[in-house]
C-alpha positions as CSV (number, residue, x, y, z in Angstrom):
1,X,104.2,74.9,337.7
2,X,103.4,78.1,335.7
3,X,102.4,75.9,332.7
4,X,99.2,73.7,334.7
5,X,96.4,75.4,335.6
6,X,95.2,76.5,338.9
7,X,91.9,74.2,340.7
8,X,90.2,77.4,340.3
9,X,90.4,77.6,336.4
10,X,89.7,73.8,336.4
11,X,86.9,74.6,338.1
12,X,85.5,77.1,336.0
13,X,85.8,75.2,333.0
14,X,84.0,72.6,334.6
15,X,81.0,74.9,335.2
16,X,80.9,76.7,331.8
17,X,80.7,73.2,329.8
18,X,78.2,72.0,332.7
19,X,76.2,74.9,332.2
20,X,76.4,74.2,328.2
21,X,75.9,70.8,328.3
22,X,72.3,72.1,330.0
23,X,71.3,75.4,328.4
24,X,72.4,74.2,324.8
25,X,70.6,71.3,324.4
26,X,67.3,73.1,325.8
27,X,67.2,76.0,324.1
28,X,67.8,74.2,320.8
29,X,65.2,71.8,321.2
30,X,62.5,74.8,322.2
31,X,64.0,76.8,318.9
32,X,64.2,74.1,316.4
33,X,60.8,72.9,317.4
34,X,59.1,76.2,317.2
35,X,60.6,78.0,314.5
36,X,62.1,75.7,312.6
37,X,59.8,72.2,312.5
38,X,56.8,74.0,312.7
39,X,56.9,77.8,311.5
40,X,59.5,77.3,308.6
41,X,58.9,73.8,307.4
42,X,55.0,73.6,308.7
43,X,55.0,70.2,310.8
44,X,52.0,69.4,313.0
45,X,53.1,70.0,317.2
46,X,53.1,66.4,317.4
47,X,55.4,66.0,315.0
48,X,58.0,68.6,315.8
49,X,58.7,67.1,319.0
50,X,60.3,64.3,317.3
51,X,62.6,66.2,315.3
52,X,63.8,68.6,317.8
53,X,64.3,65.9,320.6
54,X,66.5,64.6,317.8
55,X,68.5,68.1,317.5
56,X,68.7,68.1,321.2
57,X,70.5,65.0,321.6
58,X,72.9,66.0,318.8
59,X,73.6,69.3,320.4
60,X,74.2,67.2,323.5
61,X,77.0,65.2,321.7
62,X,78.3,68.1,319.8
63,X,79.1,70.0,323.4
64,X,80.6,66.2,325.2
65,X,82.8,66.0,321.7
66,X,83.9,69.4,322.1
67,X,84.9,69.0,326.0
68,X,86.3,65.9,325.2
69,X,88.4,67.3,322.3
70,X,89.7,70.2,324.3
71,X,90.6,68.1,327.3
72,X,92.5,65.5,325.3
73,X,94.2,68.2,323.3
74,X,95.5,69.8,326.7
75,X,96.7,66.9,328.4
76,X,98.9,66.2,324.8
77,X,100.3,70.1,325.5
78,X,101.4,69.4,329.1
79,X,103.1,65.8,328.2
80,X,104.8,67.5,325.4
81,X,106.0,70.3,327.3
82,X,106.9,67.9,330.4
83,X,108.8,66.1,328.2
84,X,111.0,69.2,327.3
């Protein structure tokens, strides 16, 4: 039993990734469009929101890959170690 984690750590987990998959994808859309798209490469406002909704929804499936990842890697750990 010492090997699974508790509901409480489950828990947490749960609300740091669901607090990533909301403050990541925000905060890159507001800093790609502002100083990226428009003060470092110059596009027009209208243009910039283009780009960064684009970076947005990557940074959206960068943080689901990366939960994904990490859960499927744990439940291989516990089968492995149930089996010995």
């Amino acid at each position: 039993f010492s090997n699974e984690e508790s509901p409480s750590q489950v828990l947490h987990r749960l609300l740091f990734y669901s607090f990533l998959i909301i403050v990541f994808p925000i905060s890159s859309y507001f800093l790609s469009k502002s100083f990226i798209f428009e003060a470092f490469l110059g596009m027009t406002s209208s243009n910039s929101y283009f780009y960064a909704a684009i970076v947005a929804i990557c940074s959206v499936h960068i943080v689901l890959g990366l939960f994904i990842f990490i859960a499927f890697t744990e439940d291989q750990k516990r089968n492995v170690q149930k089996i010995d």
